[in-house]
N, C-alpha and C positions, 0 to 999 in steps of 0.2 A: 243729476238724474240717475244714475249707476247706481250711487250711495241708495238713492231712495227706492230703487228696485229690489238692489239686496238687501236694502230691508223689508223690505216688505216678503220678499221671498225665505227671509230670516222667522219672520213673523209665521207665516205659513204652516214652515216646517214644524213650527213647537207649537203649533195647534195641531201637528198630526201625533203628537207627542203621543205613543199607548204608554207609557212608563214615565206619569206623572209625582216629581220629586215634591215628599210633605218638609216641611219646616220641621227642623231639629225639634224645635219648640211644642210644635205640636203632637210631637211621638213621645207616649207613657209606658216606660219600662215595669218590668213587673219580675218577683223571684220567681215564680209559677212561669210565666213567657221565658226568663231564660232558661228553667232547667226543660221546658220544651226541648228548647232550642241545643241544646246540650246532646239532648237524647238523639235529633233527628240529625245534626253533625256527627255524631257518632255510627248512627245508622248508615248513613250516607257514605261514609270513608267506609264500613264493612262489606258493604255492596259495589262499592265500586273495586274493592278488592279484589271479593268474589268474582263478578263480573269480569276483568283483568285476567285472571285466570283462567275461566271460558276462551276468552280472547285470544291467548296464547295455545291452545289446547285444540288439537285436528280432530275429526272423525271418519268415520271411512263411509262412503255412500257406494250402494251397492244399484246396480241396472242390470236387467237382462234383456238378450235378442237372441235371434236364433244366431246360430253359427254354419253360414255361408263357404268356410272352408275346407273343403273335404280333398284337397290334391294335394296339401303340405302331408310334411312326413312327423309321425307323434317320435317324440324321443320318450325313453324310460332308462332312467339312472336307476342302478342298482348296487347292492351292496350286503350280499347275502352271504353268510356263513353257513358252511354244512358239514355236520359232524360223518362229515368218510372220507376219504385220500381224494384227492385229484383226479389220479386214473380210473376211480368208479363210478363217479360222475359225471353228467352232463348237462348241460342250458342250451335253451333255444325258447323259439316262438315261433305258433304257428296259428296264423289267422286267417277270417273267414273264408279268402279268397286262396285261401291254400298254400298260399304264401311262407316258406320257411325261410326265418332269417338266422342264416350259419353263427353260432358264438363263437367262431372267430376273428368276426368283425368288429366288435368291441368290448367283447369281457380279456377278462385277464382272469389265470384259476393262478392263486397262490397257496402252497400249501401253508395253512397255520396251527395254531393248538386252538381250542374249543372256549376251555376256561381262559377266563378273563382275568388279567391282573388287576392289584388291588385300584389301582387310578384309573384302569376303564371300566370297572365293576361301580364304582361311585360316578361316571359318566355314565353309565344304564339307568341307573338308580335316579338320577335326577331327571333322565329324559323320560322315567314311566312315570315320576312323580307329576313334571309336565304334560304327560298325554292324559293320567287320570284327571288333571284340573281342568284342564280343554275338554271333555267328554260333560264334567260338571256346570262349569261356567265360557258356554259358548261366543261370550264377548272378551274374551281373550286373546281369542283370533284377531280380531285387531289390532288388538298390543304386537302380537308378533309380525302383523302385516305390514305396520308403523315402524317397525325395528329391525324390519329387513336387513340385508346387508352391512348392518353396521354394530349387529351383534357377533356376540361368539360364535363363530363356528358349531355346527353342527356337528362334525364327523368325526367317529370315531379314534380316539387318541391314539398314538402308538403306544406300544408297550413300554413300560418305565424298567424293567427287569428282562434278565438273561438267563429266559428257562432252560433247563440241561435236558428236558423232556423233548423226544421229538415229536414233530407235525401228528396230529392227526385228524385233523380239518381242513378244507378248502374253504378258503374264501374266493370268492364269486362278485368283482365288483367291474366297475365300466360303466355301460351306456348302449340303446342300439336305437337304429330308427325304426320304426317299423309304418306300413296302413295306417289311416285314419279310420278302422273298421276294426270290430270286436274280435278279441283274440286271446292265445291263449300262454303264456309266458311259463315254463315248467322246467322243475332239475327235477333227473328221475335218476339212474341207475342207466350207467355205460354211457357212451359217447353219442350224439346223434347223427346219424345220415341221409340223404337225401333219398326220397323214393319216389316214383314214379307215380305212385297213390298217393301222397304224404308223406311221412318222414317215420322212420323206426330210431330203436337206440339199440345200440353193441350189451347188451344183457346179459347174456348166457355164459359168456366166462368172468362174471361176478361172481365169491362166492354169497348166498344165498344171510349165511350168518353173519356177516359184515355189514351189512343192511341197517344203516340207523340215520333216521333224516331228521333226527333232530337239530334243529336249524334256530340261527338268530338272525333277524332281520336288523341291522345296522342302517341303512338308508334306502328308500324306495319313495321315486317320484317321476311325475312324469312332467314333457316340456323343459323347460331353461332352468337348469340348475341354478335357483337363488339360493344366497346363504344366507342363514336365519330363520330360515322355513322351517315349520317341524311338518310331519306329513302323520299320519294316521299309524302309520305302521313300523316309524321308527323304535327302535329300543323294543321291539317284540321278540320273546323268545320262546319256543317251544321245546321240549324234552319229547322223543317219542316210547312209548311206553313197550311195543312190539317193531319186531321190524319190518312187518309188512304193515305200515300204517301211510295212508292217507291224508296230507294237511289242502286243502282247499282255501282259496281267501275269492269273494266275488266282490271285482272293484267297478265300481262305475266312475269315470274319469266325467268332470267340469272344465273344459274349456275353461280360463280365467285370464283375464288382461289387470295388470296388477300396473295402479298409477298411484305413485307417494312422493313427496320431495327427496327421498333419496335414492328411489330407484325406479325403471319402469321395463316391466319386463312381460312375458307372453307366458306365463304358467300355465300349470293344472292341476285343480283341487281332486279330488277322490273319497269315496265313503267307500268300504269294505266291510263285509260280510264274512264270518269267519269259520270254519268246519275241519271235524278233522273224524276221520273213525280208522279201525283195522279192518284190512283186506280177510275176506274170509271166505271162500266160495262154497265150501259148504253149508257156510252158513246166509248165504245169500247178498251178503256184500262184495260188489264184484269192484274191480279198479286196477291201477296198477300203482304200486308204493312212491310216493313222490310230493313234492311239492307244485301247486297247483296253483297258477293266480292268471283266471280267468276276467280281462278287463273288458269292458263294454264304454262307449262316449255317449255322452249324452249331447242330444241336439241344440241345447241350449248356452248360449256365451256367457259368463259373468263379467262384467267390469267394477273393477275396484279400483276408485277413486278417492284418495285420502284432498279432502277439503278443511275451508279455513275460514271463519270469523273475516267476512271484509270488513277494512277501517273504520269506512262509516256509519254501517250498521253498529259497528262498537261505539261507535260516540252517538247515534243515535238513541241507544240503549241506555247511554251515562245521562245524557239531556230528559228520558222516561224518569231515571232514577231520582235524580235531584230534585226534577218537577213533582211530579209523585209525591217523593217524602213531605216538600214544602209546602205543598195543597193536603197534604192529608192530616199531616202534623196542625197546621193550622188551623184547618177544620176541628179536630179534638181538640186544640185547646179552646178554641169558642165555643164548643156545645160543653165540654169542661167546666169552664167557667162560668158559662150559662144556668149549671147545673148548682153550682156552689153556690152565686149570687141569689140564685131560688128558693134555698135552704134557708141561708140565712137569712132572706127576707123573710120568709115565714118565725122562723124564731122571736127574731124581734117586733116582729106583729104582733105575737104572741103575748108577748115583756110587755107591750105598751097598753093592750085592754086588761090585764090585768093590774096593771096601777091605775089606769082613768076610769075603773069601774070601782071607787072605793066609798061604800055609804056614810053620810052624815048621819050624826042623829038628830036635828032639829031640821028638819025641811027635808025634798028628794036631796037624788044624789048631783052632787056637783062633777060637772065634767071636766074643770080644771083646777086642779090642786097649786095652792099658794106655792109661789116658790122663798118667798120673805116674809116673813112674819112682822106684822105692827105692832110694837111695843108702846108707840104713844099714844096715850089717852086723850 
């Protein structure tokens, strides 16, 4: 009784059969069928290749919201060269709320030399060749986004040589916290002090002709020092032309939450605006000689999110491909063939009324021509 259930439920099953097996016998191979077949195996392994590759390969999805945190404290890395001594200069920042934050708190002034030796002179050179390509092809960003922390270093090399020349530049590097409120970050001329209005700088016992702000910008960022990042304003250098000259940068700072398999960190992007003229008063340009990077935040969060090709999507992709080729391939070879067997039915239609319309000449014409000829009488 068992036996004849399972078979019957044997029976069943192969009437539910959708991929019904034909007899060897009855399948007719063809050179045309295979060099199909040829073509769409070949198609099939390039795409799944291609495809494979997709598979393996991230991209970054980007999202905005507002940004809800306004009580944390913004960091800004810096890393500024300035062609005058140590004791003529000074940094600080002072923002909306009046707020001055002493550079004592974390720059460091080193004296250095200006010029660059030859192995950091080829380190500038590749980091502008870098920022012209990012200015050109904006999905670049990504690559760098993706390569975060597990590229080269960013920062400026040390010197490979033992110049005999002394100092005559400060470098200006560290980090400070400041507001999450727009402000104003500046090296001017003498030291800065605290004032009851604001803040002044030690001026007056500068002299006047030593005055030169020309300046290289080496690193400037704002939020969680990632390495790998390039920022807008890396490898910038200006020459000042007078020395009462004025250089301005207006930065607007992005909020940015940065998520990738190899790092995930709380950054912040920036677009900067850039200006520079000489101080003239008689001639109506007022100011005072200095380096000037007024930043502003914008109220808006970005998150970047580097994503990935899930498994089954990829193999439901490879099941599209295969099916596809084998329905579409097969399709063209029947309407193919279709096409041929059409031809040549015509043709030999053709062949055939012009030999069965061939006249006699005693009687009409006959429709069927001897195939043997009677020789007996």
């Amino acid at each position: 009784m068992r036996r004849l259930n399972r078979k019957k439920t044997l029976n069943l099953v192969k009437e539910l059969d959708a991929f019904p097996k034909v007899p060897e016998s009855y399948v007719e191979t063809s050179a045309s069928g295979g060099t199909v077949s040829l073509i769409a195996f070949t198609t099939m392994a390039l795409l799944t290749i291609m495809e494979f590759s997709v598979y393996q390969d991230t991209w970054m999805k980007y999202e905005y919201e507002v940004d809800k945190d306004f009580s944390s404290k913004l960091r800004i890395n810096i890393d500024i060269t300035v062609a005058m001594k140590c004791q003529y200069v000074g940094a600080d920042v002072l923002d909306l709320a009046e707020t001055m934050i002493a550079s004592a708190d974390g720059l460091v002034y080193e004296p250095a030399i200006f010029d660059l030796s030859p192995q950091q002179k080829e380190w500038q050179r590749m980091l502008q060749l870098i920022q012209s390509r990012l200015q050109e092809e904006h999905s670049l960003q990504d690559v760098i986004f993706k390569s975060a922390f597990k590229s080269a270093s960013t920062a400026l090399p040390p010197r490979e040589d033992d110049p005999a020349q002394p100092p005559d530049a400060c470098r200006i590097r560290g980090h400070l916290y400041v507001n999450k409120v727009a402000g104003n970050f500046h090296i001017t001329v003498g030291k800065a002090i605290p004032h009851p209005r604001g803040h002044a700088h030690l001026a007056a016992l500068v002299n006047h002709d030593s005055y030169n702000f020309s300046h290289r910008i080496d690193h400037l960022s704002f939020g969680e020092l990632v390495p790998g990042i390039i920022n807008p304003l890396d490898g910038t250098e200006k020459v000042a032309v007078d020395h009462n000259q004025m250089f301005q940068y207006f930065i607007t700072v992005v909020p940015t939450k940065l998520h990738t398999y190899k790092i995930s960190a709380d950054t912040h992007q920036f677009s900067v605006t850039e200006r520079e003229r000489v101080i003239n008063h008689a001639a109506g340009s007022h100011g005072v000689s200095g380096i000037f990077m007024k930043y502003d935040l914008s109220s808006l969060m970005v998150t970047v999110t580097e994503e990935h090709m899930p498994l089954w999507q990829f193999f439901i992709r490879l099941c599209g491909i295969v099916g596809g080729i084998f329905s579409t391939t097969g399709m063209l070879h029947g309407i193919g063939k279709f096409i041929v067997e059409l031809i040549c039915c015509r043709f030999r239609l053709g062949a055939y009324k012009s030999v069965s319309s061939i006249p006699f000449e005693d009687g009409p014409t006959d429709n069927h021509v001897p195939l043997l000829e009677n020789n007996s009488h």
